[in-house]
PDB file of the backbone (N, CA, C, O) and the ligand in Angstrom, with CONECT records:
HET     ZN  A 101       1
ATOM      1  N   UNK A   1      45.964   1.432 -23.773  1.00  0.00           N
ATOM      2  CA  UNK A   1      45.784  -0.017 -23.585  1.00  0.00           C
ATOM      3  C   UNK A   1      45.199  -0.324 -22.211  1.00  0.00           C
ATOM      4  O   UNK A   1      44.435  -1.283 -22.102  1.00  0.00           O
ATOM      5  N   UNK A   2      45.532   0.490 -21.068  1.00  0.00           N
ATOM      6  CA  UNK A   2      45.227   0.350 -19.821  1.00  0.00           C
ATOM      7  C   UNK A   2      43.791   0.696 -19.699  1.00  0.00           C
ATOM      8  O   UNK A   2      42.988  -0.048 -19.136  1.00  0.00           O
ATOM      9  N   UNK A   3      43.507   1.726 -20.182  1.00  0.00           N
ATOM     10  CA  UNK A   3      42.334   2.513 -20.469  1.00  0.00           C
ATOM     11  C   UNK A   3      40.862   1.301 -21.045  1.00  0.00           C
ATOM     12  O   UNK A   3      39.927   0.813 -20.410  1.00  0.00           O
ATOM     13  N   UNK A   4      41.192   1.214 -22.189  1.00  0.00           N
ATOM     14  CA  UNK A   4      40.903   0.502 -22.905  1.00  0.00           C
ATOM     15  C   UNK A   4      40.603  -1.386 -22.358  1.00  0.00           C
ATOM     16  O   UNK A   4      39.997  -2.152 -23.106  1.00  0.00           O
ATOM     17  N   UNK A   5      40.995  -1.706 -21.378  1.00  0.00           N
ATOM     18  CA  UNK A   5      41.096  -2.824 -20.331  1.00  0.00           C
ATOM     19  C   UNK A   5      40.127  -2.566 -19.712  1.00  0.00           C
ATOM     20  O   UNK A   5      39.070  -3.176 -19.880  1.00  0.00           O
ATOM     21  N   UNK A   6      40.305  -1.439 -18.715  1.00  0.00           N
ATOM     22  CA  UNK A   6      39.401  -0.992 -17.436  1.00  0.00           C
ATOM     23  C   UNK A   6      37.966  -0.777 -18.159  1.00  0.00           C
ATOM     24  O   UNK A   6      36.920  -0.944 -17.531  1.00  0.00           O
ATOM     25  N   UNK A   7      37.989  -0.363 -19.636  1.00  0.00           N
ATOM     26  CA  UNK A   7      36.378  -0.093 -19.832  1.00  0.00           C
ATOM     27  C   UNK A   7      35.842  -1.030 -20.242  1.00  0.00           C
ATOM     28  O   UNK A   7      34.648  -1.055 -19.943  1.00  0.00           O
ATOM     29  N   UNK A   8      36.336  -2.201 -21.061  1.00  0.00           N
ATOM     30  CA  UNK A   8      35.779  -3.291 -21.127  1.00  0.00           C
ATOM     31  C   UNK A   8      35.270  -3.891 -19.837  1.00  0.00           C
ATOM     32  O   UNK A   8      34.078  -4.025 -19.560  1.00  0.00           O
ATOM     33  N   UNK A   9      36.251  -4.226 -19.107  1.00  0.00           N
ATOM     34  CA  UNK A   9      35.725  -4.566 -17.347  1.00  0.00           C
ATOM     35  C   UNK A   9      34.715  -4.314 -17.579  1.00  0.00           C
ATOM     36  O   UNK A   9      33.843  -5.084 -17.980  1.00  0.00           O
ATOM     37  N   UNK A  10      34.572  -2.411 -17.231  1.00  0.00           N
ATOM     38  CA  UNK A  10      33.367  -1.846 -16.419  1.00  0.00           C
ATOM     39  C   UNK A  10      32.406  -2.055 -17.051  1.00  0.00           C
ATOM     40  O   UNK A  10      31.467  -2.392 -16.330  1.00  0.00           O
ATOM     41  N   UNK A  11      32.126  -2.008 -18.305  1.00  0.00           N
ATOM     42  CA  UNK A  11      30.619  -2.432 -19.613  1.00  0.00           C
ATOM     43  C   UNK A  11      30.636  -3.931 -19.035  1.00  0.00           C
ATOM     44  O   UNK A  11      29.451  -4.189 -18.823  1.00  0.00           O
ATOM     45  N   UNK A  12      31.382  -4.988 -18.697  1.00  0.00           N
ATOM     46  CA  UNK A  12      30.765  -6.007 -18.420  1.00  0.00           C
ATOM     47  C   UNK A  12      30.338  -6.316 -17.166  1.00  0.00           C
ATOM     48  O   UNK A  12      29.436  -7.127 -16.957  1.00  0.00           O
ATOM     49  N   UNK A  13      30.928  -5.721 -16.313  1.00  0.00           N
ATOM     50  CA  UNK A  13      30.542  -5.714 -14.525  1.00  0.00           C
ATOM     51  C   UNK A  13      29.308  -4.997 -14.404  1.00  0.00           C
ATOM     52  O   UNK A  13      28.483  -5.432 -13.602  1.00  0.00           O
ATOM     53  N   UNK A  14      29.108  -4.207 -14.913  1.00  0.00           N
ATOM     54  CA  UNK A  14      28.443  -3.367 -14.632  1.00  0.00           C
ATOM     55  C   UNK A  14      26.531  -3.827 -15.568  1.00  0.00           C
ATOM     56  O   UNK A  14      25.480  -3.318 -15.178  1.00  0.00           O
ATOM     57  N   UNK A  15      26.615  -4.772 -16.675  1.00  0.00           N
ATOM     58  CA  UNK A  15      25.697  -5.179 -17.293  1.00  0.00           C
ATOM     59  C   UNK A  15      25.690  -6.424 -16.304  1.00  0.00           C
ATOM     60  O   UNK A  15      24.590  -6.290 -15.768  1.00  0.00           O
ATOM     61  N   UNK A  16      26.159  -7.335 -15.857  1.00  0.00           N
ATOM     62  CA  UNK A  16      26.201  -8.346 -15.270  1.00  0.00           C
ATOM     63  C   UNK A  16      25.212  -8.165 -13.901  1.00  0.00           C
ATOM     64  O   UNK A  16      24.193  -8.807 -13.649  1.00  0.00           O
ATOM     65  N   UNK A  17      25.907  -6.967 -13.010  1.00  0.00           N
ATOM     66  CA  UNK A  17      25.095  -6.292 -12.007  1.00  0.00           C
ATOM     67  C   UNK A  17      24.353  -5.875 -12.167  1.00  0.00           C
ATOM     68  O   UNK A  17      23.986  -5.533 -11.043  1.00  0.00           O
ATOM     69  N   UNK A  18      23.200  -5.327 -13.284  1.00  0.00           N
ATOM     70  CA  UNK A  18      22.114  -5.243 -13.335  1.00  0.00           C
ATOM     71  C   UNK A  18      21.092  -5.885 -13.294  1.00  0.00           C
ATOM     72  O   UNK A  18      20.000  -5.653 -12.775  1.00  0.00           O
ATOM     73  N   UNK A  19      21.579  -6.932 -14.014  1.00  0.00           N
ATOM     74  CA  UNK A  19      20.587  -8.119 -14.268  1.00  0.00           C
ATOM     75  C   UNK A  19      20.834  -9.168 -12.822  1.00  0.00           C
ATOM     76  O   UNK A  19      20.114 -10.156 -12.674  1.00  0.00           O
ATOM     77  N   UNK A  20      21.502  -8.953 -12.203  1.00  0.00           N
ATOM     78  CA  UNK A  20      21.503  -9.845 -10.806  1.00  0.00           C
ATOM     79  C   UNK A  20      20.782  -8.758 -10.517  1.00  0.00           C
ATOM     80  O   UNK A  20      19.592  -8.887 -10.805  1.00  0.00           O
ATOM     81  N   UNK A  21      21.076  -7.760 -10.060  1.00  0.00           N
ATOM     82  CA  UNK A  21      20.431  -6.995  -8.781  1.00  0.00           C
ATOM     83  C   UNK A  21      18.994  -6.580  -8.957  1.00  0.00           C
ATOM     84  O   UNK A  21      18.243  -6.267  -8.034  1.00  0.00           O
ATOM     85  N   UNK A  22      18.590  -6.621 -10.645  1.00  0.00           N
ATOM     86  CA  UNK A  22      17.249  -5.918 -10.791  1.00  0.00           C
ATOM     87  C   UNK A  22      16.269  -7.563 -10.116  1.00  0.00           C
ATOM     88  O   UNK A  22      15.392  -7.283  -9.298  1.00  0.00           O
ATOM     89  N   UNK A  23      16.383  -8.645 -10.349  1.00  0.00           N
ATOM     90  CA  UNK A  23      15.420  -9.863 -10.131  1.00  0.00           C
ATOM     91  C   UNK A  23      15.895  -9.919  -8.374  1.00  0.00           C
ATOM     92  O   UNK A  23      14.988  -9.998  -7.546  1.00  0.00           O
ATOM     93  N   UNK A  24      17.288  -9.874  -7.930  1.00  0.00           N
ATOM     94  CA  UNK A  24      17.050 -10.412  -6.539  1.00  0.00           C
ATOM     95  C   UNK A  24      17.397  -9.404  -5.165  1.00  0.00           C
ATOM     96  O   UNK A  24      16.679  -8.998  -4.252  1.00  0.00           O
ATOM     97  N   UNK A  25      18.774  -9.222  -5.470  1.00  0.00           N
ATOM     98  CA  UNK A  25      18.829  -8.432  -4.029  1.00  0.00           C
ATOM     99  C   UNK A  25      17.972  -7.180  -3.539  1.00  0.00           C
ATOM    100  O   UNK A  25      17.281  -7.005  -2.535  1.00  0.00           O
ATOM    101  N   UNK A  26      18.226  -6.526  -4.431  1.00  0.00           N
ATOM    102  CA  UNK A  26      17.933  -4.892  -3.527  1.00  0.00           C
ATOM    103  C   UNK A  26      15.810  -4.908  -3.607  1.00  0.00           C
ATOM    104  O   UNK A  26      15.139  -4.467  -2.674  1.00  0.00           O
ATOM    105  N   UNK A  27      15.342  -5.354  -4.575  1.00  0.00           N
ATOM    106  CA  UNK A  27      14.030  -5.519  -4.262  1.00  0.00           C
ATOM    107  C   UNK A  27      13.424  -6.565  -3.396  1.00  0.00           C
ATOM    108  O   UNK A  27      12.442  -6.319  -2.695  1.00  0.00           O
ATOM    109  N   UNK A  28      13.946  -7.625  -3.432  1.00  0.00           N
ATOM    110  CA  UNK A  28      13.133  -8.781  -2.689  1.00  0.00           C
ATOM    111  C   UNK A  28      14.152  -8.373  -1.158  1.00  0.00           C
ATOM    112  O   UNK A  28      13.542  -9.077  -0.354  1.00  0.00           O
ATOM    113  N   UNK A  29      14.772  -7.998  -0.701  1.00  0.00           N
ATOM    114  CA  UNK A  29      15.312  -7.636   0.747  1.00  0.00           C
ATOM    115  C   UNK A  29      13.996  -6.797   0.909  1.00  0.00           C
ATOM    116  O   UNK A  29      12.984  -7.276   1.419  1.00  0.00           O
ATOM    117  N   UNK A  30      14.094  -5.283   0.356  1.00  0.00           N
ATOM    118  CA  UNK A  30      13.698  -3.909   0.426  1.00  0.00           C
ATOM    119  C   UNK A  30      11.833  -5.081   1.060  1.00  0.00           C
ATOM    120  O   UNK A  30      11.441  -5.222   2.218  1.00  0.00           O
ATOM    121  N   UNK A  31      11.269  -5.570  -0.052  1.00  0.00           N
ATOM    122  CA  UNK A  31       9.616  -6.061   0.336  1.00  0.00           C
ATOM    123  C   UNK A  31       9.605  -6.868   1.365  1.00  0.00           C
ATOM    124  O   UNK A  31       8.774  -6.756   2.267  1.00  0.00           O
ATOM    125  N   UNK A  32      10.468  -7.709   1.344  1.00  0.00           N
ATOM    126  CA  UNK A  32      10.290  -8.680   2.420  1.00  0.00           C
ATOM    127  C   UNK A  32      10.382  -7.853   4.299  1.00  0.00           C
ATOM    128  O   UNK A  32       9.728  -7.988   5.333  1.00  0.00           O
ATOM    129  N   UNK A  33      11.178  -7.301   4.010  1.00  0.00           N
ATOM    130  CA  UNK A  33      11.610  -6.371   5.444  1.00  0.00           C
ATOM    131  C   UNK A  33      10.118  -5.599   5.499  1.00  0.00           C
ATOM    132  O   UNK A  33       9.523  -5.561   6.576  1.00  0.00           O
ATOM    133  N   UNK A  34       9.556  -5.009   4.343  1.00  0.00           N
ATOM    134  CA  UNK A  34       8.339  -4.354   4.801  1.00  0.00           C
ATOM    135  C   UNK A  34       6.988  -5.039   4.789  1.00  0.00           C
ATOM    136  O   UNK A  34       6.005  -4.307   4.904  1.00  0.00           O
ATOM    137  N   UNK A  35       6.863  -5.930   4.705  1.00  0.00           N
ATOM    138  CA  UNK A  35       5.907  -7.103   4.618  1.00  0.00           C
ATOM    139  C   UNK A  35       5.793  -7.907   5.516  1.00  0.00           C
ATOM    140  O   UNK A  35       4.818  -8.633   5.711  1.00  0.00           O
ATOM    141  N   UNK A  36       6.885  -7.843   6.211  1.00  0.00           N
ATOM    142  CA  UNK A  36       6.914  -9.265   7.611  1.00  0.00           C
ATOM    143  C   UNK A  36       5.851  -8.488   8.493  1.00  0.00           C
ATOM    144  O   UNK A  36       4.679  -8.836   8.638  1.00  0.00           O
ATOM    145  N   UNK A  37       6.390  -7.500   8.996  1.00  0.00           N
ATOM    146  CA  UNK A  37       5.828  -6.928  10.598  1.00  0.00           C
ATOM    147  C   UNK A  37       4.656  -5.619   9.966  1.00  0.00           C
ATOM    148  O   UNK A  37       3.506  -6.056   9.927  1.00  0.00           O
ATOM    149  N   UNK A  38       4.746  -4.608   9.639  1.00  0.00           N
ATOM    150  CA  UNK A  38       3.971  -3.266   9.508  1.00  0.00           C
ATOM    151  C   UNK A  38       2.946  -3.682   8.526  1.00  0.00           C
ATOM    152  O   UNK A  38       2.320  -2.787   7.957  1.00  0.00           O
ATOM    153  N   UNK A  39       2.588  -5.407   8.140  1.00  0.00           N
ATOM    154  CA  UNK A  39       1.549  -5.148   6.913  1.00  0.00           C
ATOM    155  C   UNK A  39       0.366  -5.034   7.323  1.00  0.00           C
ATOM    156  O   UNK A  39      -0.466  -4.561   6.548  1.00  0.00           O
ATOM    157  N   UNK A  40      -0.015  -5.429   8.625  1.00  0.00           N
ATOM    158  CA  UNK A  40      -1.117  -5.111   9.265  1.00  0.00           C
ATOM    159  C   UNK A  40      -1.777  -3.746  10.038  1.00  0.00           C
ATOM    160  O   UNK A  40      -2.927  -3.471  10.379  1.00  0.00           O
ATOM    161  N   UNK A  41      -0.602  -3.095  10.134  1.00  0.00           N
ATOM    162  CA  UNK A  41      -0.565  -1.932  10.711  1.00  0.00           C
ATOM    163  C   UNK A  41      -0.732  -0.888   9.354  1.00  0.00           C
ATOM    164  O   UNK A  41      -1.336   0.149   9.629  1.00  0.00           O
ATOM    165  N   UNK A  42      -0.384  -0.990   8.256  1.00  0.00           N
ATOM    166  CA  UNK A  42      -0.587  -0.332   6.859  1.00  0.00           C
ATOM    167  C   UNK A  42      -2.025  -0.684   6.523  1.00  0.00           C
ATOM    168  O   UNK A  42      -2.789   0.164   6.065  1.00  0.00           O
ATOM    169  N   UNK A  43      -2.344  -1.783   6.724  1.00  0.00           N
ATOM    170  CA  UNK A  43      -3.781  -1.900   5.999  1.00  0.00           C
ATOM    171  C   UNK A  43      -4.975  -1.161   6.902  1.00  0.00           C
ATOM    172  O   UNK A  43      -5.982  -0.599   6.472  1.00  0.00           O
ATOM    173  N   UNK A  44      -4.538  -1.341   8.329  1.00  0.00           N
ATOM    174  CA  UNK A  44      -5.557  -0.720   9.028  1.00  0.00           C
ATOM    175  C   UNK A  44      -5.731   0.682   9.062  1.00  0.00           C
ATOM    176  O   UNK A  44      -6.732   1.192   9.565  1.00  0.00           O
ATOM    177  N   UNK A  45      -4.712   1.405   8.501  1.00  0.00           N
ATOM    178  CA  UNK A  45      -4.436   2.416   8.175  1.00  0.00           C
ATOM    179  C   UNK A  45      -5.172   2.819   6.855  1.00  0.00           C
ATOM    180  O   UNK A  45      -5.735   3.910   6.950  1.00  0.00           O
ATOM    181  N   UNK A  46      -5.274   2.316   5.883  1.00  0.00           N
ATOM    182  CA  UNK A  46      -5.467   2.540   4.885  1.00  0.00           C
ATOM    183  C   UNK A  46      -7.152   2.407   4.887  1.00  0.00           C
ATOM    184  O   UNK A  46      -7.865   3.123   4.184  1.00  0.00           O
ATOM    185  N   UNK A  47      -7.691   1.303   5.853  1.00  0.00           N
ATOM    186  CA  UNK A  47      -9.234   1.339   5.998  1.00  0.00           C
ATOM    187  C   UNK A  47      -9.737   2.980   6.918  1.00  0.00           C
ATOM    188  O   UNK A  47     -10.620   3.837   6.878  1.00  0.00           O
ATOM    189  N   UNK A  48      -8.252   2.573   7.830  1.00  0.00           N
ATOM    190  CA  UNK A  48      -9.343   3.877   8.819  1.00  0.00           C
ATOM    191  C   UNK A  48      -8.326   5.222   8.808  1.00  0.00           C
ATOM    192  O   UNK A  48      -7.465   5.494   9.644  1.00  0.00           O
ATOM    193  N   UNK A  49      -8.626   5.837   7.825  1.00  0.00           N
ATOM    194  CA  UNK A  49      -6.379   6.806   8.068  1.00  0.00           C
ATOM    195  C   UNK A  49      -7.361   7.774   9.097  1.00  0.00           C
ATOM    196  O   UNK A  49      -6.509   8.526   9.570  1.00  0.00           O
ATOM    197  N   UNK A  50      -8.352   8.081   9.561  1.00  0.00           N
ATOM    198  CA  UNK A  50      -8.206   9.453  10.786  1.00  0.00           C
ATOM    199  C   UNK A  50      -8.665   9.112  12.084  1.00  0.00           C
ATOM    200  O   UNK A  50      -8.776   7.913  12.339  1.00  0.00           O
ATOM    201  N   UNK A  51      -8.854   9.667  12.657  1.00  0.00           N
ATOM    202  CA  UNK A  51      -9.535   9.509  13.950  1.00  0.00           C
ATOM    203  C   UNK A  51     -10.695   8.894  14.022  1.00  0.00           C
ATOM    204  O   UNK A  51     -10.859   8.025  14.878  1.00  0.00           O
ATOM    205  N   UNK A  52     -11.741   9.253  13.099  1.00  0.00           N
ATOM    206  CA  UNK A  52     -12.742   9.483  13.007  1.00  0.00           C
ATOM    207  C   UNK A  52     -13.088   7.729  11.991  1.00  0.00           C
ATOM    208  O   UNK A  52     -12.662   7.413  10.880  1.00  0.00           O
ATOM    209  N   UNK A  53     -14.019   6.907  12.979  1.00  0.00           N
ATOM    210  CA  UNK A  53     -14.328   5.279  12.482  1.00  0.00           C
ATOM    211  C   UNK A  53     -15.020   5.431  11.584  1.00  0.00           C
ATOM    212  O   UNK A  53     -16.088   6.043  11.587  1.00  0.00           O
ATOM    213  N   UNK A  54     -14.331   4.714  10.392  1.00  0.00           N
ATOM    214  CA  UNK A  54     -15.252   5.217   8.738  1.00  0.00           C
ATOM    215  C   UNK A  54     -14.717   3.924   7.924  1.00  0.00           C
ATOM    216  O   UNK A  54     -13.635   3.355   8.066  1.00  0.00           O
ATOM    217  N   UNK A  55     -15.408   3.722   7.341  1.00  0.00           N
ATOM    218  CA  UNK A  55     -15.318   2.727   6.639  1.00  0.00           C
ATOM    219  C   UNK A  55     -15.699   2.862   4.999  1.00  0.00           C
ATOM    220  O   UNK A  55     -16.592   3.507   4.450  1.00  0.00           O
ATOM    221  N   UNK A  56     -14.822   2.128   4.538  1.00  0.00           N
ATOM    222  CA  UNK A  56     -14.723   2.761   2.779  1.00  0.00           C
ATOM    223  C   UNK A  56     -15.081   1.439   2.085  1.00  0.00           C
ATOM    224  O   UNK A  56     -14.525   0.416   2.483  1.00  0.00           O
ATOM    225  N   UNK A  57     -15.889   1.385   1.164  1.00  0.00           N
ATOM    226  CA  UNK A  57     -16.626   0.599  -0.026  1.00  0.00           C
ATOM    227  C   UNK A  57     -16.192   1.145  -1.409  1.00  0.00           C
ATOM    228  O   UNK A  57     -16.434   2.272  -1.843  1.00  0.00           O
ATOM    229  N   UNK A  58     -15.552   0.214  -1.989  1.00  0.00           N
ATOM    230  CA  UNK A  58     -15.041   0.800  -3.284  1.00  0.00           C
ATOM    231  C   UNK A  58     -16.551   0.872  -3.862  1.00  0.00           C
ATOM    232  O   UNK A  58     -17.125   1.922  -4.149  1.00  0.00           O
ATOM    233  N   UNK A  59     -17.191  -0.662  -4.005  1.00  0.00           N
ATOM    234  CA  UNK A  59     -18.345  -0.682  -4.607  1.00  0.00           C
ATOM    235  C   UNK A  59     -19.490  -0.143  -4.339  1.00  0.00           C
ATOM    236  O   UNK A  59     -20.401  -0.152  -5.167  1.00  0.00           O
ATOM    237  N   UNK A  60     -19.638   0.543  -2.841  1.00  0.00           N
ATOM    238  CA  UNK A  60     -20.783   1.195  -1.859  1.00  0.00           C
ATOM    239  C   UNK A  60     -21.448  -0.465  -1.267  1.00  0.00           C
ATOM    240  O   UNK A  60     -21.539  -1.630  -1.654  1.00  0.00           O
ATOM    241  N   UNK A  61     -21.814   0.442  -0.035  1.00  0.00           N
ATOM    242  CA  UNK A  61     -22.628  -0.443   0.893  1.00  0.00           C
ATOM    243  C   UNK A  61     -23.680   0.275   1.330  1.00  0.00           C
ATOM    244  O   UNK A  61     -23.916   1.383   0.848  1.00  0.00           O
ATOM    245  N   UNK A  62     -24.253  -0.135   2.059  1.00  0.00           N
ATOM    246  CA  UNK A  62     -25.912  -0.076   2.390  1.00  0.00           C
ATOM    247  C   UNK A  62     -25.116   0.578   3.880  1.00  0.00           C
ATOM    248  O   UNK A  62     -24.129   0.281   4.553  1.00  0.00           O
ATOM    249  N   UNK A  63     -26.434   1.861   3.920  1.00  0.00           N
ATOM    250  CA  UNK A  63     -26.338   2.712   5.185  1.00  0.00           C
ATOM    251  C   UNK A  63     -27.243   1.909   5.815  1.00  0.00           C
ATOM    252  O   UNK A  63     -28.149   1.403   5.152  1.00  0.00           O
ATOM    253  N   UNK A  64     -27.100   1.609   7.570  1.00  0.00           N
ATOM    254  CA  UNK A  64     -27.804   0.771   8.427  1.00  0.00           C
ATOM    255  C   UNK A  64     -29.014   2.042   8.624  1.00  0.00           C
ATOM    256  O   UNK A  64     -29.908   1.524   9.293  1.00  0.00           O
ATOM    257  N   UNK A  65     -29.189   2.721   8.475  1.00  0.00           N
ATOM    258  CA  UNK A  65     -29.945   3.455   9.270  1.00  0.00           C
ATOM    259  C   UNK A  65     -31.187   3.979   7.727  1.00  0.00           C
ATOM    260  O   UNK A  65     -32.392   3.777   7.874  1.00  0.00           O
ATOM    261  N   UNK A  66     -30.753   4.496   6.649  1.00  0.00           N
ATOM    262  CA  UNK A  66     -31.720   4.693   5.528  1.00  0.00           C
ATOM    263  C   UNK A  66     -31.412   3.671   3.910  1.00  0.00           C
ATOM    264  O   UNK A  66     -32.026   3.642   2.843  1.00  0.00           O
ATOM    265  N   UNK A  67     -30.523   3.142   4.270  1.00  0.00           N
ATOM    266  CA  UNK A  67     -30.282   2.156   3.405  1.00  0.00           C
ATOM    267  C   UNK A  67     -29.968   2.543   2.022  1.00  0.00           C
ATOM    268  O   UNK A  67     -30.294   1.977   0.978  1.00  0.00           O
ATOM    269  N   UNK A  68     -29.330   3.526   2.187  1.00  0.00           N
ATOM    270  CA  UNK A  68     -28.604   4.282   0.969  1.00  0.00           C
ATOM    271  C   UNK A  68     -27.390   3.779   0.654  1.00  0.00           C
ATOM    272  O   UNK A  68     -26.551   3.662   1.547  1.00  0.00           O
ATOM    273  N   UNK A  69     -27.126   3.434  -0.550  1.00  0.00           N
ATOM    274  CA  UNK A  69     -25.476   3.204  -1.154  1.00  0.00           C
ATOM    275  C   UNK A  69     -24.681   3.680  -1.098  1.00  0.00           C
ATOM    276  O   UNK A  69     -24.594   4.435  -2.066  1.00  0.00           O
ATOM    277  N   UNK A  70     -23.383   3.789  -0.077  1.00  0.00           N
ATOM    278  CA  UNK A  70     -22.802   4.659  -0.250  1.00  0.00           C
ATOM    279  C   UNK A  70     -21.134   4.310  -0.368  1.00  0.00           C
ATOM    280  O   UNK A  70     -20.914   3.139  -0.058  1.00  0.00           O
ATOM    281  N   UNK A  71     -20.275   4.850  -0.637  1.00  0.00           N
ATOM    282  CA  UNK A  71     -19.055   3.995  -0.552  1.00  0.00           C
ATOM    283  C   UNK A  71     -18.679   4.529   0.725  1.00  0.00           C
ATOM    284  O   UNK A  71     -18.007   3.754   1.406  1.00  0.00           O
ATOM    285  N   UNK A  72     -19.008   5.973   1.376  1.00  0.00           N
ATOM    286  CA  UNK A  72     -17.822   5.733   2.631  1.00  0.00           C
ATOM    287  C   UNK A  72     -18.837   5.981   3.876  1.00  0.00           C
ATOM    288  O   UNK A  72     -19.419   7.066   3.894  1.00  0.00           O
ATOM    289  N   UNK A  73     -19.063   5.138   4.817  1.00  0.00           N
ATOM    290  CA  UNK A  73     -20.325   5.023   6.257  1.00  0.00           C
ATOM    291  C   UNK A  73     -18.581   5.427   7.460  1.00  0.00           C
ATOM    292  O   UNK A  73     -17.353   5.516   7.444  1.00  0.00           O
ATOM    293  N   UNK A  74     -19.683   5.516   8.218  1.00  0.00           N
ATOM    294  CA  UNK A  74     -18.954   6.244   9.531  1.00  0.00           C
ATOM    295  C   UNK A  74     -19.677   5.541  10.592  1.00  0.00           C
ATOM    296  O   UNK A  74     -20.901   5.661  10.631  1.00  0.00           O
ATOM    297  N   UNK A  75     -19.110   4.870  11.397  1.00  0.00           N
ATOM    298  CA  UNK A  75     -19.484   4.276  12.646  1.00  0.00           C
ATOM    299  C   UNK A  75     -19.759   5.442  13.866  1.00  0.00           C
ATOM    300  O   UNK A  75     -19.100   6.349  14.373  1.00  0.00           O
ATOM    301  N   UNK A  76     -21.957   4.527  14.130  1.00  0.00           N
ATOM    302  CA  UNK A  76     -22.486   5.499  14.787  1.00  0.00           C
ATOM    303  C   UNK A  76     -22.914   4.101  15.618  1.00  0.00           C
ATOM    304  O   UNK A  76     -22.731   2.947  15.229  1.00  0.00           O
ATOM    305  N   UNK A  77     -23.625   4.600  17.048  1.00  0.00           N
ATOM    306  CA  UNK A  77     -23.780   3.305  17.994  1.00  0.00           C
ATOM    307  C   UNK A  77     -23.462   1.942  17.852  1.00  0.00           C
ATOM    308  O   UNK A  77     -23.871   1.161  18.711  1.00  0.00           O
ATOM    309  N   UNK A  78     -22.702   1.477  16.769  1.00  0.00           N
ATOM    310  CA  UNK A  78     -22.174   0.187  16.511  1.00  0.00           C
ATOM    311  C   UNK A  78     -22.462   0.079  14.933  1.00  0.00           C
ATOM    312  O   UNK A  78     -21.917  -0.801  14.266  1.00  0.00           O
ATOM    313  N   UNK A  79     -23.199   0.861  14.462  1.00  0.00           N
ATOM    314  CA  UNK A  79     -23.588   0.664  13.171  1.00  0.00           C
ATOM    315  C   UNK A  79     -22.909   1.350  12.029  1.00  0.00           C
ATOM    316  O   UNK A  79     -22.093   2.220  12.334  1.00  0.00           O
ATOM    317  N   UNK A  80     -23.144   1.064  10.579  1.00  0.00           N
ATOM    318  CA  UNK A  80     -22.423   2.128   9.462  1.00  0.00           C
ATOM    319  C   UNK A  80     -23.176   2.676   9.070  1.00  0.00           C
ATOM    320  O   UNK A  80     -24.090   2.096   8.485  1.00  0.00           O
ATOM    321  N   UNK A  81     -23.166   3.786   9.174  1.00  0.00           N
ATOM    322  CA  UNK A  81     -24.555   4.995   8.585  1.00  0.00           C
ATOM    323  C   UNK A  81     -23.510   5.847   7.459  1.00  0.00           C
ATOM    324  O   UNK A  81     -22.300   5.855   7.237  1.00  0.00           O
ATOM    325  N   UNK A  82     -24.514   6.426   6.995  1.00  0.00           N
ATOM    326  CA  UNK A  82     -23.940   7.345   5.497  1.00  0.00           C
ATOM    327  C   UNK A  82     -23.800   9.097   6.469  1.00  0.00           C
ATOM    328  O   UNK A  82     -24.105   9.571   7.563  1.00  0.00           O
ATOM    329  N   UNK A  83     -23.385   9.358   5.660  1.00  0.00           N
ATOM    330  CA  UNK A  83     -22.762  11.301   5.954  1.00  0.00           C
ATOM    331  C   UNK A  83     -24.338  11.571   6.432  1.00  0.00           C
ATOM    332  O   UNK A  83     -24.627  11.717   7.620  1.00  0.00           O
ATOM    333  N   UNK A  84     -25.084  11.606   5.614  1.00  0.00           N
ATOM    334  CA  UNK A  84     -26.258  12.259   5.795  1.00  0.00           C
ATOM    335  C   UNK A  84     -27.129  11.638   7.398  1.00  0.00           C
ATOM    336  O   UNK A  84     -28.128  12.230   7.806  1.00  0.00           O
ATOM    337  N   UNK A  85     -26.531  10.360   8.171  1.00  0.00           N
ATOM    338  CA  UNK A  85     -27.497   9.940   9.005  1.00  0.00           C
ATOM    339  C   UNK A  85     -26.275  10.000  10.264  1.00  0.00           C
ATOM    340  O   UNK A  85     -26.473   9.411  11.327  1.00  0.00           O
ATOM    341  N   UNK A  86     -25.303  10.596  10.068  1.00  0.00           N
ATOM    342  CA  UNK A  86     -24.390  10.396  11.078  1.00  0.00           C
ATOM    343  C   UNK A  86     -24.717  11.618  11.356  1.00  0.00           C
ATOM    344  O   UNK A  86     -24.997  12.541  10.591  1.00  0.00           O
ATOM    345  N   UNK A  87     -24.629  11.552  13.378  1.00  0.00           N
ATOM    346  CA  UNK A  87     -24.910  13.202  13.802  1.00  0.00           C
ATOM    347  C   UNK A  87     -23.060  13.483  14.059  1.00  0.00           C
ATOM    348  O   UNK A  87     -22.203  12.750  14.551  1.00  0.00           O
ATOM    349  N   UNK A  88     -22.997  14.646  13.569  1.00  0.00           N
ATOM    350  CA  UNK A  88     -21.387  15.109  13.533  1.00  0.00           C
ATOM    351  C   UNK A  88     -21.408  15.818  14.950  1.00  0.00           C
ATOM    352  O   UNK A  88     -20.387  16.345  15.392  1.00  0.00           O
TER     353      UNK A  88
HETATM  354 ZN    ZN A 101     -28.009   6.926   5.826  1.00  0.00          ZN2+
END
């Protein structure tokens, strides 16, 4: 009978807490905390991840120097040139 008490509880606490926690707490805390401050610091990252100033075109862009399509140019005297016009 005791048994039988406690598991009813737990099947209903435990369905109850899902459906709260999946829409509010633990995801909208978790994004918001990473979204306030580092979202600018992630994106610039994601344009430039190495050392090396490069710039990525999903769709391609025009090389300044032969005017080739390319999706990823590399900054040369101020300009975006393609692999082939950048001196390495
Ligand atoms: Zn080029």
């Amino acid at each position: 009978m005791a048994e039988d008490a406690s598991l009813d509880d737990f099947l209903d606490s435990s369905e109850s807490e899902d459906e709260g926690g999946d829409g509010m707490s633990a995801g909208d805390g978790t994004a918001e905390t990473e979204s306030e401050a580092p979202d600018a610091d992630a994106s610039t990252d994601a344009v430039e991840p190495a050392v090396t100033t490069y710039a990525w075109s999903p769709e391609g862009a025009a090389c300044a120097e032969c005017g080739e399509v390319v999706e990823r140019r590399w900054t040369q005297d101020g300009v975006l040139v393609c692999g082939a016009c950048k001196s390495w």
